[in-house]
RODO-2510 file (C-alpha; in nm, 4 decimals, decimal comma):
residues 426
     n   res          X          Y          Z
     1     x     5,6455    -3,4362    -2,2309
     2     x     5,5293    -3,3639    -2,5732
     3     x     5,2336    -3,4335    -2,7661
     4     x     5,2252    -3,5629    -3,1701
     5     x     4,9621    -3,5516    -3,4132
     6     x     4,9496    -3,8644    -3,6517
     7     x     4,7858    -3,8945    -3,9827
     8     x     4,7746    -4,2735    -4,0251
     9     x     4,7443    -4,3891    -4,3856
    10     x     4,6779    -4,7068    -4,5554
    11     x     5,0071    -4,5838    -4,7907
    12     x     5,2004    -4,3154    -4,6079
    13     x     5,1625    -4,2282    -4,2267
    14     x     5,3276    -3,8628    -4,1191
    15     x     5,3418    -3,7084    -3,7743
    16     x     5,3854    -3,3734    -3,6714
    17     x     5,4740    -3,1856    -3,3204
    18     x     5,5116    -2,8268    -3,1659
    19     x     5,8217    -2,7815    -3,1707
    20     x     5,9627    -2,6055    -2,8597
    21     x     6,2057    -2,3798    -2,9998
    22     x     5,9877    -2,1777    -3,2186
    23     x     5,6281    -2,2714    -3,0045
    24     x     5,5770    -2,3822    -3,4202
    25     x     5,3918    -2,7160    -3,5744
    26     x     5,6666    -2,9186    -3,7814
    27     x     5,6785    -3,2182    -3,9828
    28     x     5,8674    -3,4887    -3,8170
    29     x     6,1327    -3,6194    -4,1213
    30     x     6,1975    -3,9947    -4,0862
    31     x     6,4864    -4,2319    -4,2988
    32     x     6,7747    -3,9860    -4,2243
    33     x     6,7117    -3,8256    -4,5816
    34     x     6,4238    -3,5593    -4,5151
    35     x     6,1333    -3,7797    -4,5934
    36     x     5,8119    -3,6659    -4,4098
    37     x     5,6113    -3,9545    -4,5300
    38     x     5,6537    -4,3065    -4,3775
    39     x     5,5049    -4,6187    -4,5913
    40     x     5,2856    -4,7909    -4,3518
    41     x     5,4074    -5,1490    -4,4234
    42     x     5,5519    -5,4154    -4,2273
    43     x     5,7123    -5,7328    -4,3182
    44     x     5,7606    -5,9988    -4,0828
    45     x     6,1189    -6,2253    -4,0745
    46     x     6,2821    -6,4575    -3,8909
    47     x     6,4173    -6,2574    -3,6804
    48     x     6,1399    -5,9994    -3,6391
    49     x     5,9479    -5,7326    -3,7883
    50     x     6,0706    -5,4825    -4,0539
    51     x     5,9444    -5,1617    -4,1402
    52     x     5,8175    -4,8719    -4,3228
    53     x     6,1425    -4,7778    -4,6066
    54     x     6,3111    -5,1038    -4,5359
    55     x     5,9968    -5,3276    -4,5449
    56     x     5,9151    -5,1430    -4,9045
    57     x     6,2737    -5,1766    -4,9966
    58     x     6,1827    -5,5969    -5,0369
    59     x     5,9445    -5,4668    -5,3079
    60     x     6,2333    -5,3339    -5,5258
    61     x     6,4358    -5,6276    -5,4816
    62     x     6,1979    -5,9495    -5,4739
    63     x     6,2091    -6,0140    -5,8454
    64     x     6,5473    -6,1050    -5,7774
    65     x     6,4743    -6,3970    -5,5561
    66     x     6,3808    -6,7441    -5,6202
    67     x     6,0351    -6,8111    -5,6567
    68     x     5,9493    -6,9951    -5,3184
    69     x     6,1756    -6,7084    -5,1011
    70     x     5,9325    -6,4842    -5,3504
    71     x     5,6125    -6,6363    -5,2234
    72     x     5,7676    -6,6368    -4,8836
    73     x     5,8445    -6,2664    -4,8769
    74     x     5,4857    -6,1938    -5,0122
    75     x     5,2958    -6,3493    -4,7683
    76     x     5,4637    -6,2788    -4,4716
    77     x     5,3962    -5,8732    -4,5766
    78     x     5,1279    -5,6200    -4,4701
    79     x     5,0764    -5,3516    -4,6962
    80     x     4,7811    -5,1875    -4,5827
    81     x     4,6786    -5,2690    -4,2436
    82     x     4,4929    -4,9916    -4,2330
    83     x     4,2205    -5,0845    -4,4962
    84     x     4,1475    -5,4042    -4,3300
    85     x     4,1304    -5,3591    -4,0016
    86     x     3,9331    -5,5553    -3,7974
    87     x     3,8502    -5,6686    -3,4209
    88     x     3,7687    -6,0497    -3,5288
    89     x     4,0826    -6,1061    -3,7781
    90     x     4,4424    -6,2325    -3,7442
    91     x     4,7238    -6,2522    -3,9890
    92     x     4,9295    -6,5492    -3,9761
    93     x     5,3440    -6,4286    -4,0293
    94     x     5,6164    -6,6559    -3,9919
    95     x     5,4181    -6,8799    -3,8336
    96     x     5,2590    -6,6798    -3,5807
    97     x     4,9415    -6,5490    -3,5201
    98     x     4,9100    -6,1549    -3,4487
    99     x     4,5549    -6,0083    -3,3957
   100     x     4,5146    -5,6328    -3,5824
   101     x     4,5723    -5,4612    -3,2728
   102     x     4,8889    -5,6288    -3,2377
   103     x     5,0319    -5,5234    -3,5741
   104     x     4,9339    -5,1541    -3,4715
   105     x     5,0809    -5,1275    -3,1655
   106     x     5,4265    -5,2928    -3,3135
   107     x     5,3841    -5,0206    -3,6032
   108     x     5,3332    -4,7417    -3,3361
   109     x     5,5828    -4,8296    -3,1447
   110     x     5,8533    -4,7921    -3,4482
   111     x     5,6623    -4,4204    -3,5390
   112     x     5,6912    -4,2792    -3,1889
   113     x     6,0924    -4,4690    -3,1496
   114     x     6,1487    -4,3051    -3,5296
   115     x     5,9746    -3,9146    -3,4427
   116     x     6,1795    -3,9496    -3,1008
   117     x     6,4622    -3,9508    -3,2681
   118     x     6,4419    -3,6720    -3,5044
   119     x     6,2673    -3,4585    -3,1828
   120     x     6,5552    -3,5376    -2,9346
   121     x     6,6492    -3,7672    -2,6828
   122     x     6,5180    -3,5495    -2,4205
   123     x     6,1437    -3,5314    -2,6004
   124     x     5,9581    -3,7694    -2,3829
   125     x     5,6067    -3,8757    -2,6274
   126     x     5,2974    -3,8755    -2,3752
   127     x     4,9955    -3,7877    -2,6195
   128     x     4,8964    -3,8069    -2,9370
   129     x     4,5977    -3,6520    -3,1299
   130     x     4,4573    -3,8854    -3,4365
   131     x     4,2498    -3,8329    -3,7686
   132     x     4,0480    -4,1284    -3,9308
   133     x     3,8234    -4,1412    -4,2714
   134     x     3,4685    -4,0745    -4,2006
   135     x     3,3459    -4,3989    -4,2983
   136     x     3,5454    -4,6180    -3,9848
   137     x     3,3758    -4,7662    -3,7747
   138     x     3,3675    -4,7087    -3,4013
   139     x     3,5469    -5,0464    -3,3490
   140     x     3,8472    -4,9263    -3,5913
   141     x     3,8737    -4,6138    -3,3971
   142     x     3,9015    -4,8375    -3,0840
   143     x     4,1691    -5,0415    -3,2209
   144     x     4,4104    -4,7225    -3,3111
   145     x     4,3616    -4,6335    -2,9267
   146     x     4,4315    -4,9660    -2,8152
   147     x     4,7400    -4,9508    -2,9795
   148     x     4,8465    -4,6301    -2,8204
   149     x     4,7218    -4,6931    -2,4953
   150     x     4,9492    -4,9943    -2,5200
   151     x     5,2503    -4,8058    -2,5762
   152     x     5,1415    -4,5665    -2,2260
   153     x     5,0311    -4,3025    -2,4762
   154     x     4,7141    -4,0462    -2,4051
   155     x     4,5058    -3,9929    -2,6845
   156     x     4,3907    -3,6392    -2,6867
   157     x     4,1764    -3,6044    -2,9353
   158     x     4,0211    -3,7758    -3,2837
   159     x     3,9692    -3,5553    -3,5722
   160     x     3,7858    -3,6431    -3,9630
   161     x     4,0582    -3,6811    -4,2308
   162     x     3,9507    -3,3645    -4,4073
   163     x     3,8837    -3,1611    -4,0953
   164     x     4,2225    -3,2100    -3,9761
   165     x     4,3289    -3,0904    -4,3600
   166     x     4,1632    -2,7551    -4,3425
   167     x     4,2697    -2,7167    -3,9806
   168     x     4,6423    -2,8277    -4,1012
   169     x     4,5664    -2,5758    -4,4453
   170     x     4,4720    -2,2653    -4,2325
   171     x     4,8685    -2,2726    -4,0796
   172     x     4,9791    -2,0940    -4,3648
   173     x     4,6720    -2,0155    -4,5549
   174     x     4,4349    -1,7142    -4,5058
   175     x     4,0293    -1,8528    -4,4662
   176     x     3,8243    -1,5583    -4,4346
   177     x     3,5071    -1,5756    -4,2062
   178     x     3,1828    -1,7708    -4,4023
   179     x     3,4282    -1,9210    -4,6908
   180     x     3,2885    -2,2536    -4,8027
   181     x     3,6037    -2,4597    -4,8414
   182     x     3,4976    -2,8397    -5,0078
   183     x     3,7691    -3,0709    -4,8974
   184     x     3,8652    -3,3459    -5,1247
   185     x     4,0707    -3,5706    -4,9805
   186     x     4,1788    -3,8154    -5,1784
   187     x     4,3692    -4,0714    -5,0481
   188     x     4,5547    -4,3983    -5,0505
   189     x     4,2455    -4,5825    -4,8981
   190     x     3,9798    -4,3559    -4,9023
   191     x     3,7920    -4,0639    -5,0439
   192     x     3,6779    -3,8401    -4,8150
   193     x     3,4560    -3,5025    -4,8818
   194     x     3,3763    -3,2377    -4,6115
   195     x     3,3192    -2,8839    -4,6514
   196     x     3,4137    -2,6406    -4,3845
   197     x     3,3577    -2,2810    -4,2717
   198     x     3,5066    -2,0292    -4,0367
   199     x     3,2823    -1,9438    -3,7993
   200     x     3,3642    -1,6639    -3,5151
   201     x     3,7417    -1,7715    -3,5992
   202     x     3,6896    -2,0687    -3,5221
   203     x     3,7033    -2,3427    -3,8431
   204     x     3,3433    -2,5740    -3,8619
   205     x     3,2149    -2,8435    -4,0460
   206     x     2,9347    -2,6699    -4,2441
   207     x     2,7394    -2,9993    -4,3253
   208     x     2,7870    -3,3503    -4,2471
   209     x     3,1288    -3,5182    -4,4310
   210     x     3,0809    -3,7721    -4,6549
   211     x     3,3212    -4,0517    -4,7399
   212     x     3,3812    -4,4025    -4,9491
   213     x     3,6069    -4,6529    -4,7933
   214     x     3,6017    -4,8519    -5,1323
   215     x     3,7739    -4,5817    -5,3363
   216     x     4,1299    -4,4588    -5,2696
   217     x     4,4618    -4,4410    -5,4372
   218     x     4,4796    -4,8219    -5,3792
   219     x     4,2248    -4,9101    -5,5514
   220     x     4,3264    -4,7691    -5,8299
   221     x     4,6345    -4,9104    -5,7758
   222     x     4,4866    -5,2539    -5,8572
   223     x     4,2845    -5,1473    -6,1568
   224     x     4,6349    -5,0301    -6,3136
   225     x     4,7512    -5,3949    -6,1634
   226     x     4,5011    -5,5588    -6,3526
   227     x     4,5433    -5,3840    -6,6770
   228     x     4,9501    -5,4659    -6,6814
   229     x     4,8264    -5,8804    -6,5593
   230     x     4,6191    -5,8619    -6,8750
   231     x     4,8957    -5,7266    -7,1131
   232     x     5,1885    -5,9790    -6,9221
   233     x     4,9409    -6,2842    -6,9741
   234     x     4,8596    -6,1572    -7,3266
   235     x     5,2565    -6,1380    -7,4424
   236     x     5,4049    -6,4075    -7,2063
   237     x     5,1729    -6,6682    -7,1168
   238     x     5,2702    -6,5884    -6,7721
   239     x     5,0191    -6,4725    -6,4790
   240     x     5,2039    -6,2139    -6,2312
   241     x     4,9193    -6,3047    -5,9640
   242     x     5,0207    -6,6984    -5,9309
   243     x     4,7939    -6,8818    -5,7120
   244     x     4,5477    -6,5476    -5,7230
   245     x     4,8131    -6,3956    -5,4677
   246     x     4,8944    -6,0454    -5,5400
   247     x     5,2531    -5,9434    -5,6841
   248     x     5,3054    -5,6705    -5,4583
   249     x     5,6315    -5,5760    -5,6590
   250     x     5,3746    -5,5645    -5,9434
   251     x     5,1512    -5,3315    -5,7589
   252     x     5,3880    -5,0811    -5,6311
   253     x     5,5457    -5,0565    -5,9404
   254     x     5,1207    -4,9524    -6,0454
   255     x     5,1623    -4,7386    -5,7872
   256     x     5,4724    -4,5437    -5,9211
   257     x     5,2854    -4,5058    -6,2640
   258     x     5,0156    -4,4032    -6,1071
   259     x     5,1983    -4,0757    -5,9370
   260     x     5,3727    -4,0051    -6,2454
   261     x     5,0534    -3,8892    -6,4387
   262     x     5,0134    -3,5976    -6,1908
   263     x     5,3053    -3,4696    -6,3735
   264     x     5,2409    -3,2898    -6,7435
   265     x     5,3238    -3,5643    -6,9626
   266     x     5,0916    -3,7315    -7,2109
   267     x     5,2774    -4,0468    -7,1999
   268     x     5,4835    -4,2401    -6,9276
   269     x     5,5949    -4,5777    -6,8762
   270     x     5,7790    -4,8007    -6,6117
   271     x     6,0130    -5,1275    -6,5990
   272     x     5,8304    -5,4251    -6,4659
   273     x     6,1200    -5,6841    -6,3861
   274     x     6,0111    -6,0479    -6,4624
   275     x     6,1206    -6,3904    -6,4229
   276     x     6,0460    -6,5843    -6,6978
   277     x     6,1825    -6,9323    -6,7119
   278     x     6,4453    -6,8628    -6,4866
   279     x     6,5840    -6,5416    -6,6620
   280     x     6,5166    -6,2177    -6,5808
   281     x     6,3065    -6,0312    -6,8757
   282     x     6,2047    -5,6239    -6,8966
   283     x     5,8497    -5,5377    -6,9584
   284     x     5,7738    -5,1677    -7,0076
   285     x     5,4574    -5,0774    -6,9068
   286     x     5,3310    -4,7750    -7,1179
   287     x     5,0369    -4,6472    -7,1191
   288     x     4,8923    -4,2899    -7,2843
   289     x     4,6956    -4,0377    -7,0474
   290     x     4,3782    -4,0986    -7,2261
   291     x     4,4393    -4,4690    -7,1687
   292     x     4,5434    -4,4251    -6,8057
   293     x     4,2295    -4,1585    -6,7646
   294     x     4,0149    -4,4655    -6,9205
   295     x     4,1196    -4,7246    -6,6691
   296     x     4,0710    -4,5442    -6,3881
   297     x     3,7715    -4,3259    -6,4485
   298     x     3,5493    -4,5273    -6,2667
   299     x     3,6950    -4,4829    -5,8946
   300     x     3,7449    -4,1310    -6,0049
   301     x     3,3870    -4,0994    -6,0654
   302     x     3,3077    -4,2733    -5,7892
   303     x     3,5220    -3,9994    -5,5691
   304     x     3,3194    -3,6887    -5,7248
   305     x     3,0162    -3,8574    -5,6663
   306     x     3,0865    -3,8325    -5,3505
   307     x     3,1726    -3,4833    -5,3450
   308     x     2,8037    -3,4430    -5,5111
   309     x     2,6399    -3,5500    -5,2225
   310     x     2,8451    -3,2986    -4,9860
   311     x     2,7392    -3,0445    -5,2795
   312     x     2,3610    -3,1156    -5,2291
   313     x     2,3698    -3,0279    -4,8610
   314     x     2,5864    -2,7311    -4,9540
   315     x     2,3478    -2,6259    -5,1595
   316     x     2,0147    -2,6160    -4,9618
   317     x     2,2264    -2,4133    -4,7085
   318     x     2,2924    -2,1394    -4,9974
   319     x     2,6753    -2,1917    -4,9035
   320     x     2,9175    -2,0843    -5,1576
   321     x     3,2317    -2,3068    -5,2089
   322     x     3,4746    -2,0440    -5,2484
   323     x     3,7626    -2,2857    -5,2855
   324     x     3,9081    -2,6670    -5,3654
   325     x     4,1450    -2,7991    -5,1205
   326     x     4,2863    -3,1184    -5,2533
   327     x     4,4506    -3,3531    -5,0097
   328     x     4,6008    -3,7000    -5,0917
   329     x     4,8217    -3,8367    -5,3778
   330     x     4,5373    -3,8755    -5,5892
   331     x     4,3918    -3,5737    -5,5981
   332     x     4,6786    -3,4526    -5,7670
   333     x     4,5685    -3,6378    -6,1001
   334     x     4,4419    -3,3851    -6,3828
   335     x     4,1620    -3,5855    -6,4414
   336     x     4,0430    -3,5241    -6,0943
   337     x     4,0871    -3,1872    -6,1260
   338     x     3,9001    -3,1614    -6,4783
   339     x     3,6087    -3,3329    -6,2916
   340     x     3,6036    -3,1174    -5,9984
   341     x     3,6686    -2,8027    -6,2645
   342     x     3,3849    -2,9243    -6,4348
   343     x     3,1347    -2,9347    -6,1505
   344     x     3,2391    -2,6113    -5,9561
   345     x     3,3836    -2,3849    -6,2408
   346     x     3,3659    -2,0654    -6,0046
   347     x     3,5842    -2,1965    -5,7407
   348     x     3,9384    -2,2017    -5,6901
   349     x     4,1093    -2,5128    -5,6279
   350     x     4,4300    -2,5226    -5,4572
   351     x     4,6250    -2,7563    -5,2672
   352     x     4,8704    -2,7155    -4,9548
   353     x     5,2036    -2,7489    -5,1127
   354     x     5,3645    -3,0388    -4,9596
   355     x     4,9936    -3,2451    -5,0139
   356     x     5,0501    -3,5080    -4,8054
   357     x     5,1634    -3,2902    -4,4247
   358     x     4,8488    -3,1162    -4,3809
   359     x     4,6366    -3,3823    -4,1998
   360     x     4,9012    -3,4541    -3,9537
   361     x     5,0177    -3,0938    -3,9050
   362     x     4,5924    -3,0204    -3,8472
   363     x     4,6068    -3,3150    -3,5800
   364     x     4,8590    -3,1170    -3,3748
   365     x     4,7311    -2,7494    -3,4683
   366     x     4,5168    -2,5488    -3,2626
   367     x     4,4027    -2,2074    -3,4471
   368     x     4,3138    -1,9373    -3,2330
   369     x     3,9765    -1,8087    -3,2077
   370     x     3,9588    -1,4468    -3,3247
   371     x     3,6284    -1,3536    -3,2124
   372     x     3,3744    -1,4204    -2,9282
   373     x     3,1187    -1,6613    -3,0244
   374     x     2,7125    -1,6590    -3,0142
   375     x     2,6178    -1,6117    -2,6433
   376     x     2,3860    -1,8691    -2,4962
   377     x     2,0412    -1,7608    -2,4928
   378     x     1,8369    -1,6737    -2,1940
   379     x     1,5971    -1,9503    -2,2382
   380     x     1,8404    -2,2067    -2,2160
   381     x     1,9247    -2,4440    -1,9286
   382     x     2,2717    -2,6129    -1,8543
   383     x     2,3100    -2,9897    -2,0170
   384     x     2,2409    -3,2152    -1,7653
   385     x     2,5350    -3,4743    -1,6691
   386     x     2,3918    -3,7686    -1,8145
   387     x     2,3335    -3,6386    -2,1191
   388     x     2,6196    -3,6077    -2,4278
   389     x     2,4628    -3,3887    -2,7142
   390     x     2,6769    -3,3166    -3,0517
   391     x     2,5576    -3,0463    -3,2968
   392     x     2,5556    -3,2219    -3,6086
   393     x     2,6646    -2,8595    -3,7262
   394     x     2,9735    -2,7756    -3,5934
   395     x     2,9925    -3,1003    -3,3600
   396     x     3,0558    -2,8776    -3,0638
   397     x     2,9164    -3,0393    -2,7136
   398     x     2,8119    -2,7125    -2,5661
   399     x     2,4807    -2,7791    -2,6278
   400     x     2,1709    -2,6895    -2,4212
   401     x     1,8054    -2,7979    -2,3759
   402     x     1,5907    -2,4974    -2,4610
   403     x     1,3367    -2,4211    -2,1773
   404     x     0,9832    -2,4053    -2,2296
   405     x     1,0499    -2,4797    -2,5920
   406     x     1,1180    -2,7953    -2,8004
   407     x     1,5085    -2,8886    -2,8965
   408     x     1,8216    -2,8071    -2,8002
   409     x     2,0344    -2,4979    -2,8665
   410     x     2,4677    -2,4604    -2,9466
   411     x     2,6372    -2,2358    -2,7736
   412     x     2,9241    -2,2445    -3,0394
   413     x     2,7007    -2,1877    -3,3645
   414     x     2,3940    -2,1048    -3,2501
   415     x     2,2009    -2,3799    -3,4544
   416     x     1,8972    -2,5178    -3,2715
   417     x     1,6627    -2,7640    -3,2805
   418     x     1,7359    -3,0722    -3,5175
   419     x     2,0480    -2,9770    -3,5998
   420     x     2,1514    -3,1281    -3,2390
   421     x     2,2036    -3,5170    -3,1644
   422     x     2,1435    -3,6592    -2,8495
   423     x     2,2437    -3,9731    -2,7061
   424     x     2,2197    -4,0832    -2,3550
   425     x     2,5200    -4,2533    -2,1247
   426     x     2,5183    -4,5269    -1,8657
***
């Protein structure tokens, strides 16, 4: 038996385990070559689905093709499930009909078969623990554990994006007890902003996370996308979006560009293959950093605004941000960091090496608690059993009704009163 933890991404998904030898978390390492992230795409064929590297492999190749095995290809692919899920839709793929759930439980299934094989025959997969952005709704949530529980899988445990970062962060990072550590997790589908404490060992969500499910890598993606349709249309006559369906050749090769400008060059450029009049022409796309900083400057601004409004509630706790942790592909981009520099010069941002492992790895993670929490007060009374309350604090559920006084008291942070949600069951 053996439990995973699985960061599911609208580009990458990675999955990490305890490994029994060493009693350590890993990174499961998928494609035979050492890879620890797995593109979260599937295409659908004749003869079945493809995916992850050999569904993205098309994207490399599709130039090549005719123009109606082109269009064929493109619209029988799903790059981003993950951004558009949805209890009510369907995708129609070869010809059939799958609902959302569907797609997730055939992509599960090929991310337990793959991590199976790099644990072991012998590694039977009974649980999993997984993270979502903090704006997905209930209903997405629901979907994901369809899936598993479709495949016979528990699920353990759901964890925010960013708390499963710090928790996945703190493996091989010291966090010393009341650091303020602002999460910015920037990823292919979302931005995500949390900041996080240690509190009696134990790591907490200091205010509520914030997030934007309209800003991620991807959609920056298509504003590079757009730029290079522009400059194609403007030199060829020739629109790489025919029929207003997206070129997702085009867009990964955006993509690629895009991940290139973390790097320390002022200028970088990529090969756009194109088939004009039925012979293949080379278009580089080349754009400048300040040009590249220009197009894109509005989702980035849109990202640290979000990270303002986890600021403000910072703030009017008189936390100190001691540190940056940037998670995701596009956090890596300097004009991120200049932006985050710019609005909290004192702290230190750093990221955790291999950027895109630490949500998974926090998934599976369990940090040990180094000290004995606040003890529960005398004037406090057991929950009742029909009652679920949350602190909105640390989101612990050992929560109590105070007696002979109004609110509610945590046992795990001590925070009373307001700071504790309460909902009632059936």
């Amino acid at each position: 038996m053996a439990k995973i933890g699985i960061d599911f991404g609208s580009s990458y998904t990675t999955v990490a385990w305890i490994n029994p030898l060493n009693e350590k978390p890993e990174t499961v390492k998928f494609n035979g070559d050492g890879s620890v992230k797995l593109p979260s795409v599937l295409l659908a064929t004749e003869t079945g689905f493809v995916i992850g590297f050999q569904a993205s492999s098309y994207l490399d190749e599709v130039f090549q093709l005719p123009f109606e095995q082109r269009i064929e290809i493109m619209s029988n692919f799903v790059p981003c499930i993950k951004k558009k899920l949805s209890t009510k839709a369907t995708e129609l793929l070869y010809g059939n009909k799958y609902s959302h759930e569907q797609l997730l439980t055939i992509f599960f299934k090929y991310v337990i078969e793959q991590t199976a094989a790099h644990c072991g025959s012998h590694t039977y997969i009974d649980s999993v623990v997984f993270s979502h952005p903090v704006e997905f709704e209930k209903s997405k949530i629901q979907l994901i554990h369809n899936a598993f529980t479709n495949l016979h899988i528990a699920v353990e445990n759901t964890l925010y994006e960013p708390e499963a970062a710090v928790i996945g962060y703190s493996i091989d990072h010291r966090i010393s007890d009341e650091e303020g550590i602002l999460v910015f997790d920037f990823g292919g589908g979302t931005i995500d902003v949390a900041c996080v404490q240690k509190k009696y060992g134990e790591l907490k969500l200091a205010t509520e996370p914030k997030g934007n499910s309209n800003c991620g890598g991807q959609d920056i993606d298509y504003l590079l996308y757009e730029d290079l349709r522009k400059k194609i249309q403007a030199k060829y006559s020739f629109d790489i979006s025919d029929k207003n369906m997206i070129d997702y050749a085009m867009l990964n090769s955006c993509r690629r560009l895009k991940e290139y400008f973390s790097g320390p060059n002022d200028v970088y450029e990529t090969n756009i293959a194109l088939v004009i009049d039925g012979r293949i022409t080379t278009y580089k796309y080349r754009l400048s950093r300040d040009t590249f900083n220009n197009i894109i400057y509005s989702k980035v601004s849109d990202a640290i605004s979000v990270a303002k409004q986890v600021l403000a509630d910072v703030n009017s706790k008189k936390i100190k941000v001691g540190k940056v942790l940037l998670i995701g592909g596009s956090s890596q981009l300097t004009l991120v960091r200049e932006m985050l520099t710019e609005l909290l010069p004192e702290s230190e941002i750093d990221t955790c090496g291999e950027k895109d492992i630490a949500v998974a790895l926090g998934n599976i993670y369990t940090p040990e608690k180094d000290k004995k929490g606040p003890e529960n007060p005398p004037f406090a009374e057991p929950l009742n059993m029909n009652k679920s309350m949350i602190c909105k604090k640390c989101r612990s559920e050992k929560c109590y009704k105070l007696v002979e006084r109004s609110g509610y008291h945590c046992l795990d942070c001590g925070w009373e009163g307001k700071n504790i949600t309460v909902t009632f069951q059936n």
